[in-house]
Structures are given as structure tokens and as C-alpha cells.
N, C-alpha and C positions, 0 to 999 in steps of 0.2 A: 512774280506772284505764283505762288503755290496754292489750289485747293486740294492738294491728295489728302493735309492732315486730319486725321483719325480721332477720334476721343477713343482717349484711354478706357478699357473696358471694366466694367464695374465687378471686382472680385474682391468682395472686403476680406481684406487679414488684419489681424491685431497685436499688436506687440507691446511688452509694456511700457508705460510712460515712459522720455527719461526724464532721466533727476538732473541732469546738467544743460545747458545749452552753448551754441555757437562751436568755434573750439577749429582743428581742420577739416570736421564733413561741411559746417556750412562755407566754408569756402571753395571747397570738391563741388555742393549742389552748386552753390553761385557762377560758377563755370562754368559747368557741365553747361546750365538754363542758358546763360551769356553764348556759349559759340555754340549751343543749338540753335539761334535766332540770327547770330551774323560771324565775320572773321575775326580772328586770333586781332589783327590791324585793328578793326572797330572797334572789337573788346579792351583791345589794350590804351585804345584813345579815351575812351568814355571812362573806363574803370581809373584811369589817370590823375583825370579831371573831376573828376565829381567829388564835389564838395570842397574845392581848393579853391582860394582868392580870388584865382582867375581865371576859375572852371563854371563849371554846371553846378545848379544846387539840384540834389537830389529829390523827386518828383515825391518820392516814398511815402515821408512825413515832413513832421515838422517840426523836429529834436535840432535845437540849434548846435554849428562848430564850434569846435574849439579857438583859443585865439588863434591869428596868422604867426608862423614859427615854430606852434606847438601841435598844429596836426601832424595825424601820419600823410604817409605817402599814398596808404589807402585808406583814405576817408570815408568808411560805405560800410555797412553791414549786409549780409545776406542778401537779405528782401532790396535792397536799393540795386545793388547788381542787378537782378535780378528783372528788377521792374527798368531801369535804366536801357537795357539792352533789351526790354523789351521792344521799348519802343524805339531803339536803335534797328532792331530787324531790319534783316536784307529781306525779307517777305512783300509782297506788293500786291495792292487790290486795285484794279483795274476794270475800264468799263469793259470787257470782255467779261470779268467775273460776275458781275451784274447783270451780264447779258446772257452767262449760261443760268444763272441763279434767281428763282422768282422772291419776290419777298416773302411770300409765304413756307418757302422753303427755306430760307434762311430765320423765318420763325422758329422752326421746330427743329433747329441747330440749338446745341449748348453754348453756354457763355465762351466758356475755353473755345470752341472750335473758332467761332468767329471772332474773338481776339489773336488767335493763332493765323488766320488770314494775313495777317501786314497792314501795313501801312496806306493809310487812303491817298489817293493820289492826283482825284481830280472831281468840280463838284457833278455830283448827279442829285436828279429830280425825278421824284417820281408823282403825275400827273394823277389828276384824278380818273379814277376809275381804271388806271393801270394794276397790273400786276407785274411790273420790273421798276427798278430805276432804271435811269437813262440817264447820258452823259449830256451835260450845261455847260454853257461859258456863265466866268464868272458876273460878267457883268449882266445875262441876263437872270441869274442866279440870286443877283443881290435885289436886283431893279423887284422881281417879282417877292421877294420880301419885304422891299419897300410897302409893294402898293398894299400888299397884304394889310399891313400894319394901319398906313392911311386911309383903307377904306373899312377900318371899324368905326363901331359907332361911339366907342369911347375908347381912350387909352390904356383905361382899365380893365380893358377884352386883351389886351395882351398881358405874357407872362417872360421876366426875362431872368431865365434862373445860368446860376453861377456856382460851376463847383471852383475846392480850395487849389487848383493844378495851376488856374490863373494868375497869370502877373498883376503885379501893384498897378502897371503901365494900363494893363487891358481891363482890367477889374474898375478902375476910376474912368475912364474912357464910355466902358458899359452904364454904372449908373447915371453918369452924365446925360448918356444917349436916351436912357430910359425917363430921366426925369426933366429932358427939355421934350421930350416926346407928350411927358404928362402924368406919370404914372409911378407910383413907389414899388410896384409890384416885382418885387426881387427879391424873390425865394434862392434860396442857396442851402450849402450841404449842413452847415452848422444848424438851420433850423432841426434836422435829424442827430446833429448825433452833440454838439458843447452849449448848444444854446437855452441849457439848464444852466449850466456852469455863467454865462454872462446874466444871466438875470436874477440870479444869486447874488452873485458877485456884485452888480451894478449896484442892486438893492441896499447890500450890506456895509462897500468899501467904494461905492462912488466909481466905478470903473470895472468893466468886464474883463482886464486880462490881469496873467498872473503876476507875481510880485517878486519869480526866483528868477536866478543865472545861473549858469553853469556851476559858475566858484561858490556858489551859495551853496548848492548840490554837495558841492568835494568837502564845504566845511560844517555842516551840519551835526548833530550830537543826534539823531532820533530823524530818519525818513519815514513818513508811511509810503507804501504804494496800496492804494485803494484799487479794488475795481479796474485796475487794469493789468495784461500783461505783455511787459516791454517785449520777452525773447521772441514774440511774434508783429506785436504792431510796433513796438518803437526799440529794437535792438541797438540801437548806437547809446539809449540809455544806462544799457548796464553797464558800459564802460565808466560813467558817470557815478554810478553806484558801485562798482569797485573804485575807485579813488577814494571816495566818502569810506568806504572799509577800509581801506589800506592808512587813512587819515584819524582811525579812532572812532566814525561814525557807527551808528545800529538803524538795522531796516526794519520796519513791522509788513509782511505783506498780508493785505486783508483779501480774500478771492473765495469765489466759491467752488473753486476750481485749484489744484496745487500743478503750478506752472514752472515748469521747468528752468526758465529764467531767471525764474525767484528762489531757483535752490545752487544752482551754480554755476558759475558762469566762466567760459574757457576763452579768455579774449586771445582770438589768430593774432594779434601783433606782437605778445610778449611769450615767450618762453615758456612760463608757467603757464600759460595758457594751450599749449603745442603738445610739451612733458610733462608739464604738472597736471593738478588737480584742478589747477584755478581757484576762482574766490566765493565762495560760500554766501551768499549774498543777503538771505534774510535769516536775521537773527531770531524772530520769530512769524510762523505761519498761522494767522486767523483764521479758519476755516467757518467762514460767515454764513448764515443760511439766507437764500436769494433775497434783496432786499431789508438788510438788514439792520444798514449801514448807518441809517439816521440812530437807530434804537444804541447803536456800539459809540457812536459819539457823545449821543444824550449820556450814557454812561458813565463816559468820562468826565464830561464837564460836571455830573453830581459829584463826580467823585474828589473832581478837584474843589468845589466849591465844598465838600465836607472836609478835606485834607485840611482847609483855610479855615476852618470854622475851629479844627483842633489845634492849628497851630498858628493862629490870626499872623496877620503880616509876612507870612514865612513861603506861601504858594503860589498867590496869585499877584499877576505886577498889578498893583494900585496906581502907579504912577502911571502906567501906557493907560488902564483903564479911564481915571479922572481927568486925564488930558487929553485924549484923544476920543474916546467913544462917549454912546449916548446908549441908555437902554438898561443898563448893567442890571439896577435893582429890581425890574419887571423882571427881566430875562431869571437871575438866580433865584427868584420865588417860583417861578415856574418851574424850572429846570429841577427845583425837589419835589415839585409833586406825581412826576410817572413811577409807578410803583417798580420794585426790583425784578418781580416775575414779568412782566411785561417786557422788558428792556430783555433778559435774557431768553425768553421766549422767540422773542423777534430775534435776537441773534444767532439761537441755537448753541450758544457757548456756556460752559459751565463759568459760575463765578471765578473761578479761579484763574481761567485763562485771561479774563476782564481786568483782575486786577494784577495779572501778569505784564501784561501791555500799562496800565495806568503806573508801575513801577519803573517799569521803562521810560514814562513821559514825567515823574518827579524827577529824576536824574538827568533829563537833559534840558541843557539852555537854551539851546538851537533845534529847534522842530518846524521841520518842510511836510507838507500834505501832498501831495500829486497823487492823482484822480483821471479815471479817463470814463467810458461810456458805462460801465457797472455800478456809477454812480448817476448818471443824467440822464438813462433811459430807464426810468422807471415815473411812475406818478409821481412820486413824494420826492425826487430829484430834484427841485430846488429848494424843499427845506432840507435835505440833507446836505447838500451844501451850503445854506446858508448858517447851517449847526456845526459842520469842520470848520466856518468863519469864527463861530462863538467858540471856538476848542481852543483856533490861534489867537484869539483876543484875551483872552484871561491870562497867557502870562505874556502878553507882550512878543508875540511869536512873528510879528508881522513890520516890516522896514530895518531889521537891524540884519545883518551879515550872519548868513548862515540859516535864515528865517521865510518864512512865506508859505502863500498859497498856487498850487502848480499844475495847473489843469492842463496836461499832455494831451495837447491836439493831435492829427490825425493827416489831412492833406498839407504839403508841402505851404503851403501860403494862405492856408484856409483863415487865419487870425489877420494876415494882410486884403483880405478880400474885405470885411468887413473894416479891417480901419480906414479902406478905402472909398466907404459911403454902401456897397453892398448888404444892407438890410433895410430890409421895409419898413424900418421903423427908428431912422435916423435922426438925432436929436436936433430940433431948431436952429441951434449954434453951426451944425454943419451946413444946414440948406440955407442959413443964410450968408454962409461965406461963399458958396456956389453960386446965390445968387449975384453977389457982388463982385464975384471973378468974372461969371460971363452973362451979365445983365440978364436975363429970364429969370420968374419967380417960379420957386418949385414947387409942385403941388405938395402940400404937406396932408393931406388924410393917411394915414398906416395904409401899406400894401398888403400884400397876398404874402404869407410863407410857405414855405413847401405843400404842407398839409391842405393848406387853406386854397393853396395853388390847383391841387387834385382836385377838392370838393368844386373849385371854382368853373374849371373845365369840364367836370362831370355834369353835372345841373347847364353849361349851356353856355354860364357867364363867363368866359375863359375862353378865348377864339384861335387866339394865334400863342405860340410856346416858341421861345427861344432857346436856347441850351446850349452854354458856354461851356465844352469840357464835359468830364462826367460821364454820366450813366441813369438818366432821372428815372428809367421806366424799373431798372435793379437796383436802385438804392433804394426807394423810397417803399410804405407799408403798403398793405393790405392788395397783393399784386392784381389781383382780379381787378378791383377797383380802379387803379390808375392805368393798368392798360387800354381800360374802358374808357376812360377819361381824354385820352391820347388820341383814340381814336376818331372823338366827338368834333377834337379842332380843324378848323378850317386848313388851317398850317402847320406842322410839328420838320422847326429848322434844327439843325446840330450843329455845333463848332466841333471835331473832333480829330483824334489824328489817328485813330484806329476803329476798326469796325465793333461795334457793342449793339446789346440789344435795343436799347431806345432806337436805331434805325431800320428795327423790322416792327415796330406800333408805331404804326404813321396817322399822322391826320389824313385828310382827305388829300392836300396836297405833302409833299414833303421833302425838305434840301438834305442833302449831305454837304459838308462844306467844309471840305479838308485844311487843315491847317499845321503849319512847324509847331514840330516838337522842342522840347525843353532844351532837348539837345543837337536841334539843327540849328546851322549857322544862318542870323536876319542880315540880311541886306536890304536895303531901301535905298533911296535917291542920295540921301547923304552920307550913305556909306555903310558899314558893319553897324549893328543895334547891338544892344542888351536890355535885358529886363532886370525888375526887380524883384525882391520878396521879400516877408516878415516871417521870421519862424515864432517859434510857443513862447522864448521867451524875449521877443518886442525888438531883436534886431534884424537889423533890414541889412541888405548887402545885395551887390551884383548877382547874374547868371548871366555865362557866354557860350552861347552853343559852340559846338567844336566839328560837330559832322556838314557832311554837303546835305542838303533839304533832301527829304525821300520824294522828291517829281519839282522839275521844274512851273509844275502848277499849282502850289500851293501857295496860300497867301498866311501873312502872320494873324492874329489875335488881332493884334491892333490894328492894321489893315484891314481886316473883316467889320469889324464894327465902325470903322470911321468910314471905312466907302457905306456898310450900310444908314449909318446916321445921315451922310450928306444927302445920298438918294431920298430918305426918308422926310428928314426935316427941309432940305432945300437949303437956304439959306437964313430963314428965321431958326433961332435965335442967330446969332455971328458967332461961330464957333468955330475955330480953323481944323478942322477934320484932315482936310489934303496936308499941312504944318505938323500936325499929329505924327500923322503917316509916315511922313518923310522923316522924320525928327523925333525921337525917343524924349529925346532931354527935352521937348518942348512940352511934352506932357508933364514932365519930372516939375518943371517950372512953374507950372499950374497947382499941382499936386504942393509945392511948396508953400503956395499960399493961402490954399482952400483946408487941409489935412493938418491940425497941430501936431509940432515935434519934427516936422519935415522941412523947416525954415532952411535953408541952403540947400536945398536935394542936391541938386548936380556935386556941389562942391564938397558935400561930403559925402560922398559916394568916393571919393577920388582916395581917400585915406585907404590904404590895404586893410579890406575886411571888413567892411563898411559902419556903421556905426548903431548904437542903442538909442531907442525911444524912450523918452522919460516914465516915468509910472511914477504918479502921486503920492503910492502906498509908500514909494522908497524914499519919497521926500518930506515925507510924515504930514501929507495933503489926503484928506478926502472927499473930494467933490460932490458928496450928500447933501442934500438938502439945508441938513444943522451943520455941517461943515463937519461933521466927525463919523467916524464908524461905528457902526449901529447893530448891536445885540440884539436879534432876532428872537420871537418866540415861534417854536416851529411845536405843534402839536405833534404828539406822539402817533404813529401810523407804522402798520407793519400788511404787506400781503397775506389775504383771507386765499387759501385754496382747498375747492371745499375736497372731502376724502371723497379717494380714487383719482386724485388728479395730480399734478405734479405744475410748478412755477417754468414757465422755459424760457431760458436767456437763447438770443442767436447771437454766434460770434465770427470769429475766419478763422481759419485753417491758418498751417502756415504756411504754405505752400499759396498763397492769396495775398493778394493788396486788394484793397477798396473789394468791388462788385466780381471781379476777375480773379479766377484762380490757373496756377500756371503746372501744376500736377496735381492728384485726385490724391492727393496723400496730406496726413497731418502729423509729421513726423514727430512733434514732440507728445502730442498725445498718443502715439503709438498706432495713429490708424491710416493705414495703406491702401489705397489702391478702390475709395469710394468715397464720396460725399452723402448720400443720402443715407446718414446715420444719426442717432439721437443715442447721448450721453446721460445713463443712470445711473445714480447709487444702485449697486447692490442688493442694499437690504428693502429700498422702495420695490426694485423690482421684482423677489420673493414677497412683498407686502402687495405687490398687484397681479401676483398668478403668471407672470411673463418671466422667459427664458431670455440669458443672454443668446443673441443674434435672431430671436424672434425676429420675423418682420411685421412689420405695424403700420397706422397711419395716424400720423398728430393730427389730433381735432383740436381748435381752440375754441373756447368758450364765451361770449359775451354776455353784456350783461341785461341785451334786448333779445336773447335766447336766440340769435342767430348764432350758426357754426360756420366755423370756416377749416379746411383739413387739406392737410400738407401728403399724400401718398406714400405708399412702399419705402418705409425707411428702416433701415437695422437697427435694432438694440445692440448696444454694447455696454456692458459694464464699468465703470468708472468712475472715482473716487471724487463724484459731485457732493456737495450738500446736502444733506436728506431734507428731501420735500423738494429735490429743483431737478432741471434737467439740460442739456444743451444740446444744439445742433447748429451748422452753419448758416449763415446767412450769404448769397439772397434767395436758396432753397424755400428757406422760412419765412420770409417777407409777407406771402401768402396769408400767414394763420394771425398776421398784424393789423387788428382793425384801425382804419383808418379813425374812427375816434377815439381811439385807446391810445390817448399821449400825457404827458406831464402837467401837473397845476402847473399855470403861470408861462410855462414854457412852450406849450403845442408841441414838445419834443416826443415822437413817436416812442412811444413804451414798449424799445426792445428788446427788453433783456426782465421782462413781465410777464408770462402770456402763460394763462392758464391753459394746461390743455390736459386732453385723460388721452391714455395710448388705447387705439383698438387694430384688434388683428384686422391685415390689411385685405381689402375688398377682394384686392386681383394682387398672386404674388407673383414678383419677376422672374423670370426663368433664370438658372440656376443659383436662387439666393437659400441662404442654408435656413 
């Protein structure tokens, strides 16, 4: 255990964008990061395994592999090294560390410092009215979460939230526990950042996940990428998008931001990637103004329904529409009524560029959509996605090979937590196959989501907080708020395997409760374990940790929750908890019969590479209401910001996964060696009297005339949108009102947030 390290010291320098990414610096940084944290030995075990048959699946994301035979040998991008060996670390946190450190001192630590601590190692509690933790044994660690739990006055006083880092194993185990307990209340990360995308999607096509593969990816005629960018959150995707180039395909990237991933891409495994140029990856760039995105589809779909009107039978598939969907003739009368200046107004695109892209989409047969949070955190996010559903519905874009909708998740198994029964608002057909597994009826009233989780703790009703994984106090909006919230409960427990800030906003009591990582190896009574996971697109396959446990005291996932269920529940319901434990594949067996698509778990696990979940969309099934897929009328809506103010998206660095960043640098947008910096056009910022590297404070705006403001951050110049701006998140978190989320969705609206720049109150010593 190490505390000497340091935060990087705040001295912004700027360099410009680049135009390319990955190539040999990211694998020089991926290294450098890898054996600053442990040895060349660990490095080279982990960097081995990850992402192979019989390795570790990568914690990163949730971009699935290739087939077994055709991966490389280094299956990883960047950021997966990276995060992998993070928590691979020889680093160790120890009750000594706890014992020189109070928690209020490790509050007013940065995120980085105390994820640079290591690896937890053993559980501590801190008492009420302490000012340390203290070291526990496990079992009286758990007993006192138990009683926590049983002596509320409803089960709906408790909160059991679930980030996407969890296994299918522990994730099904968790809601189990929570809903023989009594209570649906299981907030998880997807309420934050896809869970516009699933109620979209659910609405439209009878089912929340997507409808691509890989090989659909490589043989495509026309990809978008919306709203998001791979070369920082999902880098194994560009390789995917070079094949599709190299195959004849064309990318459209729509961003309000020109990303470096989307202009070219240098993949380390081939040659041309090393010496060459690499591959050019988007054929054209939309430069979208914030929130645009519904008005750029509406667009199209008039434009295709006018293409059809001039050249009847010649544009739009007739045949997918009258056989498969409902809605059509609503939808196309609507869809001509928003006028042209609207639609371009809201996009900020001159006509030309509009039907630049719609020449693009008459030419090709095969068109993929993928989307990530620049489209779901905003208000209007799920009719904007449920408008890219009307875009692929009119020519038939949806179940044929080369075809679909692609919403590029985010945590490693975040799409497996939820098919696992993790959300509060699980459909009939699942609780009652739960109940018929293990006899108890499930409480069925909707739970608490993330959002609804904060309000619920904050006001009183919300006593006790579990937290599986994660980070809930830095992921989630309006920071003030929820750390208030946190502090209100009775008990604030963590499943974690490294130190983060949710363990210095405690309730009055509160656990730390260390657990293996992805990549340490389980052992149990019957021997070595594995887990499972679902990646974005619906396949499921093994993870085998490969390293020794970071402390002979840590317990797994699913050891933590079934000893706490047994304590908890006792023996009502009859639930084999200690079977669980012991027995991986006994959970698997369960899970097969309660989970559709998981019929044989154990047995087809055993196939190298584990296998696909079905998707209806790809069987030409829609499980809607009318039995078909459904043309949406999504009203015309665009962000009002009033003058002097600017639109701000919060996004990550690259140098970041999730809440955690691993250096103060964001090397493709050229900014080194500082986080508290805000991204402007240019001309907005000669249009607001401010200098580039001004230092300022973002204020945001609501619309009950409360302000909320983000401190001392630099202006930099940079080729955003006019009328938008960016800055990191969970800096920004702050200026995100908790009721500023998504119709339909409760998804926090972060990449929304009005705010006008002011010079800053107090300015930091030596900022320019």
C-alpha cells in the first residue's frame, strides 16, 4: 500500500486536436499506465487474457469479440489496458491507511488520488458518530447489514443499486435478494446514461436491445455514428468500422464535437496502422448543433417520404412496412408537417449538407444507426430515438443482414444486469417466472431509479443504500444534492474493489466491503468459479480471472450477497444462498429457467465463445402490443438557450473510464495536464466578451430560477457547435438538476444544461 501519490498538478497547456487516433502512442500510454500500477509478470498475464475464450472479459465496455480463431492475440484497446491493470494494481489499502486517514480527509481528496490508493483489502465500518473507519470481520460486517435492512419499517426504505461491472451470476442473485426481501427498488447505471434508448426501443420494436452483430457492422452499405465517440469510450469499435471501409461500407458521424476517431483510425495490430496512414473512417462529418438530432432525422424521413411521393414504389420498402409495422399513415402525415426552417434551425446545418447525408441513405441498402449518450441524455431522447426507429422502418433497415439499431453501451455487462431482472420495473412475465422458481410472490409496484433513488433518501424515505460496484455518489446529477441524500441514511454499504468517493459520503453508519476483481481468480468450496456477461450486442460468454485475489480477505460478489441474503431473509423464502455460494453453475441453472434465451446455461457455456441471445427484431417478431413495429409521432422539439448562454454537454477525457480518471490529460482533444476546463467555439466566445483561457465559473440555469455553479474553470477554444459547450464530467455533475431528466425516461439530461460563463469569484493561483 502506497499513500505518497500525488495529484498531478493543474498547469493547462493546449495542443491541437488530433485528426487520427489509437496507432503506437496508444499502446506506449497503455503501458506506460499498465506497469505504473503492477509488473511486466501481471502486465503480461492480464494484457494476454483479456478478452480471449478463456480469459477475462474486459471491465472497459461493452463492444462485443470477435469470433473464437479470429481474434488477435491482443484483444484490448487502450483504455481496457489501462482500466484492467488498474485494478490489477500491486497498490494496497489497508486498515493502517484508514487508521492514519479520517474520512473527512479523504473527502477533500480527488477522485484520481483515491483510486490511485489500490486495492481494498479487508471490510471496515465506520460507526456512527466516528470520524475513521475501522476494520470488521466479515461476518459481523454482514450480520449488521442484515439487521439494518430488517429493522426498517418497509422494504421500500431500502435502495439496492447495481452498476454495469456486475456479473449475470451476481446481478440475478441481487434482485432475487431484493425482491424476496420485498422491494423492486433497484436503480442501476443504465437509469443514467441507455435508459432512453430501452424505452424507445421497447415502445417502438417490442424490446430494449439492439438488433446488430458484429458481421452486420463489417457488411453494412451506410453506418451512422450518432452522438457518440468510439476513439475514447468504445475504441475496439473502430476496428469494426474499418472492416466496413475496407468492405465497401460509408460512415456518416453526426457529433457536436469533431473526434478524432471519426477521422482516422491507426489500428496497432496491422501495419498500415504502425506505417501507414490508417483508414479514414468517416466519409462524412455532421457537425450538429447540441440537441439536434431528433430535428436531423425528422429530416430525413420527410425527405424520404418526398423521394417516394416522386418516384412512388421506388424508396420506401412497402413490403417490410405492410407486413410488419402499424402506424405508417399517422406517422407520414405528420412527418410533413414541421416546417424546413425549423428542422434546419435546430440542426444548425445548411440544406445542403442535409441532403448530402439523405444521398448517402438513397444509395445504400444496408443502414446501421448506433447511438450512445449524445443522444439519451437530453429531454427529447426518447423521441429521438424513437424517430432513428421511423428512419430504419421505412426502407426495411431492421432484421435483414447488414441492418439495425445499435445503441453502444457503456459498462462491461450493463445490458446483462438488466436482462438479469435489474430494473425496477420488470415486466410481469419475469416475476412471475421467479415466482415459480423459488415459490415467494414478488412485490410487483415499480421501484425507485437512480434519480427517484436520490429524491427518495433525500426527503427521509430512503434509509438504508446498497451499492453493488460503481461509484453512485460521482455518477449520478446534481452533486450537492445526492451527497446530501447519502448522508441522510441510516446505512450507506459498498461492494467495491477499489477506494472511490462514495466511501467518504457516509450515512451515519457505513460498510466498505471489499470484493474480487474481474480479474482475480474465485475459488469456493467446489473449486475455481467463473462468471458471466452480456455485451451491446446480446452475447453472453465466460470470464476467468487469472491473477491471486489482492488479500486473502476478500469475498466474491456472489458470496457477499448470498451470505447477506441468508442473514437477512433467514430461511423464508427456501432459497439455497450457502448452494449459490458454493456453486456458480447452480445459479446458471436457475437463471436458465427464470431468464428467456438462457434455456441450457451451463451447457452452452461450454461451446468456445459462448453463445447469442435471440432478438425478435432478427426473427421478424415484435413483441408490441399489435404484434408489429410501430411508427411513432414524435413532436418537433429543439433546445431554447436564452442569449448569453451556451447548451453544455459533460463528457470524459480520454485519459477516464466511467467516474475515474487515470491522468489530467485529454490527449485527443489536445488538452494536458488539467480537468477543470470548458470547451467553446470560438466565435460564441468573441460573441460573449471572453478570452481564450479566461478562467470562469459555469452557472447553470433552471427553470424554478434556482442556480447551480461549477467553480474556476479555463476557457479553451475549440471547434464545438455554435451555441454549445463541453466540459468533463463528474466535475460537472454539480450544475445537473436533479429534475432536469428525459420525457419518459427519468434519464438525467447530461449533455443539456444551460449555463452562461462568469468570471470566476476566486481565481486559482497560477492560472493564466
Amino acid at each position: 500500500m502506497s499513500s505518497s501519490i500525488e495529484d498531478p498538478s493543474d498547469d493547462l497547456s493546449v495542443t491541437s486536436p488530433k485528426t487520427w487516433a489509437a496507432g503506437v502512442p496508444a499502446v506506449t500510454h497503455a503501458l506506460e499506465y499498465s506497469l505504473g500500477q503492477t509488473s511486466v509478470r501481471r502486465t503480461a498475464l492480464t494484457l494476454l487474457n483479456i478478452n480471449q475464450t478463456e480469459g477475462i472479459d474486459c471491465p472497459g465496455c461493452a463492444w462485443p469479440d470477435g469470433e473464437p480463431g479470429k481474434r488477435h492475440m491482443n484483444e484490448y484497446c487502450e483504455n481496457g489496458a489501462k482500466h484492467i491493470n488498474d485494478e490489477a494494481t500491486s497498490r494496497r489499502v489497508t486498515r493502517d491507511f484508514f487508521r492514519k486517514h479520517s474520512i473527512a480527509e479523504l473527502d477533500g481528496m480527488s477522485d484520481y488520488w483515491l483510486n490511485q490508493q489500490g486495492r481494498l483489502t479487508e471490510p471496515m465500518v465506520k460507526r456512527p458518530g466516528a470520524t475513521h473507519y475501522e476494520p470488521i470481520g466479515w461476518d459481523e460486517a454482514l450480520s449488521l447489514l442484515a439487521a439494518e435492512l430488517v429493522g426498517l419499517d418497509s422494504p421500500d426504505e431500502a435502495l439496492f443499486y447495481v452498476s454495469g461491472r456486475l456479473s449475470n451470476e451476481a446481478a440475478f442473485l441481487l434482485q432475487l435478494f431484493a425482491r424476496a426481501f420485498g422491494t423492486n427498488n433497484l436503480p442501476d447505471c443504465s437509469n443514467m446514461c441507455h435508459e432512453s434508448s430501452g424505452f424507445a426501443m421497447r415502445e417502438a420494436l417490442g424490446t430494449g436491445k439492439g438488433s446488430v452483430s458484429l458481421d452486420d457492422i463489417h457488411h453494412a452499405d451506410l453506418i451512422f455514428v450518432v452522438g457518440q465517440n468510439p476513439g475514447t469510450n468504445h475504441p475496439r469499435m473502430l476496428s469494426a468500422l474499418e472492416e466496413a471501409k475496407r468492405n465497401g461500407g460509408q460512415v456518416v458521424a453526426v457529433n457536436t464535437l469533431p473526434e478524432a476517431g471519426l477521422m482516422r483510425f491507426k489500428n496497432p495490430q496491422k501495419a498500415r496502422g504502425v506505417i501507414g496512414r490508417g483508414t479514414a473512417v468517416a466519409d462524412q462529418f455532421v457537425h450538429i448543433r447540441a440537441g439536434g438530432d431528433l430535428a436531423l432525422f425528422q429530416a430525413l424521413n420527410r425527405m424520404l417520404l418526398e423521394a417516394e411521393d416522386g418516384a412512388p414504389g421506388t424508396v420506401l420498402d412497402h413490403d417490410f412496412i405492410r407486413n410488419h409495422t402499424t402506424g405508417f399513415t399517422d406517422f407520414a402525415a405528420y412527418a410533413r408537417k414541421v416546417a424546413w426552417e425549423d428542422l434546419l434551425e435546430a440542426t444548425g446545418l445548411p440544406r445542403e449538407e442535409v441532403e448530402a447525408v439523405f444521398d448517402r441513405v438513397l444509395k445504400s441498402k444496408k443502414i446501421i444507426v448506433c447511438w450512445a449518450m449524445g443522444l439519451t441524455q437530453h429531454k427529447h431522447g426518447v423521441p429521438t430515438i424513437r424517430e432513428v426507429i421511423n428512419f430504419l422502418m421505412l426502407r426495411g433497415n431492421l432484421g435483414r443482414p447488414g441492418t439495425g439499431a445499435c445503441p453502444v453501451r457503456g459498462h462491461s455487462n450493463v445490458q446483462g444486469d438488466r436482462t438479469m431482472g435489474v430494473w425496477e420495473q420488470m415486466p410481469q412475465e419475469f416475476l412471475d417466472a421467479l415466482e415459480r422458481e423459488f415459490g415467494f410472490t414478488p412485490p410487483t409496484q415499480h421501484g425507485l431509479d437512480a434519480v427517484n433513488g436520490i429524491r427518495a433518501m433525500y426527503e427521509g424515505r430512503a434509509k438504508v443504500f446498497l451499492g453493488v460496484a460503481g461509484n453512485f455518489v460521482r455518477a449520478t446529477p446534481d452533486s450537492a444534492v445526492t451527497e446530501e441524500a447519502m448522508r441522510k441514511c441510516r446505512l450507506t454499504a459498498h461492494i467495491s474493489t477499489k477506494l472511490n468517493r462514495s466511501h467518504t459520503v457516509c450515512g451515519d453508519t457505513a460498510l466498505i466491503l471489499p470484493t474480487l476483481g474481474r480479474s482475480d481468480r474465485d475459488f469456493q468450496a467446489t473449486g475455481e468459479q467463473f462468471v458471466t456477461v452480456e455485451d451491446s450486442m446480446s452475447e453472453v460468454h465466460a470470464s476467468r480471472g487469472k491473477l491471486p485475489p489482492a488479500s486473502p480477505d476478500l469475498l466474491s460478489e456472489v458470496a457477499i450477497i448470498s451470505r447477506t441474503a441468508r442473514k437477512t431473509l433467514g430461511s423464508t423464502p427456501s432459497i439455497p444462498w450457502e448452494d449459490f455460494e458454493k456453486d456458480y453453475s447452480t445459479v446458471r441453472d436457475r437463471i436458465s429457467r427464470v431468464v428467456p434465451g438462457f434455456e441450457d446455461f451451463n451447457a452452452r457455456l461450454a461451446r468456445t465463445g459462448g453463445f447469442v441471445l435471440p432478438n425478435p427484431v432478427n426473427q421478424g417478431v415484435f413483441p408490441t402490443p399489435s404484434g408489429k413495429a410501430v411508427f411513432t409521432l414524435n413532436e418537433f422539439t429543439m433546445p431554447h438557450v436564452p442569449e448569453g448562454h451556451l447548451l453544455l454537454q459533460t463528457l470524459r477525457s480520454h485519459d477516464q473510464w466511467n467516474t475515474i480518471w487515470y491522468a489530467p490529460n485529454d490527449r485527443y482533444r489536445g488538452i494536458h495536464n488539467a480537468r477543470r476546463v470548458v470547451l467553446v467555439n470560438p466565435a460564441d466566445l468573441k460573441d460573449l466578451g471572453i478570452a481564450d483561457r479566461d478562467e470562469v465559473d459555469l452557472v447553470s440555469i433552471w427553470h424554478d430560477g434556482t442556480e447551480r455553479r461549477a467553480e474556476n474553470f479555463r476557457v479553451v477554444g475549440y471547434p464545438t457547435s455554435p451555441g454549445s459547450a463541453a466540459s468533463y464530467y463528474p466535475e460537472t455533475n454539480v450544475l445537473v438538476p436533479l429534475d432536469s431528466v428525459a420525457d419518459f425516461s427519468n434519464c438525467p439530461t447530461s449533455k443539456s444544461i444551460v449555463v452562461r460563463l462568469e468570471p470566476a469569484r476566486s481565481v486559482t493561483p497560477g492560472a493564466v
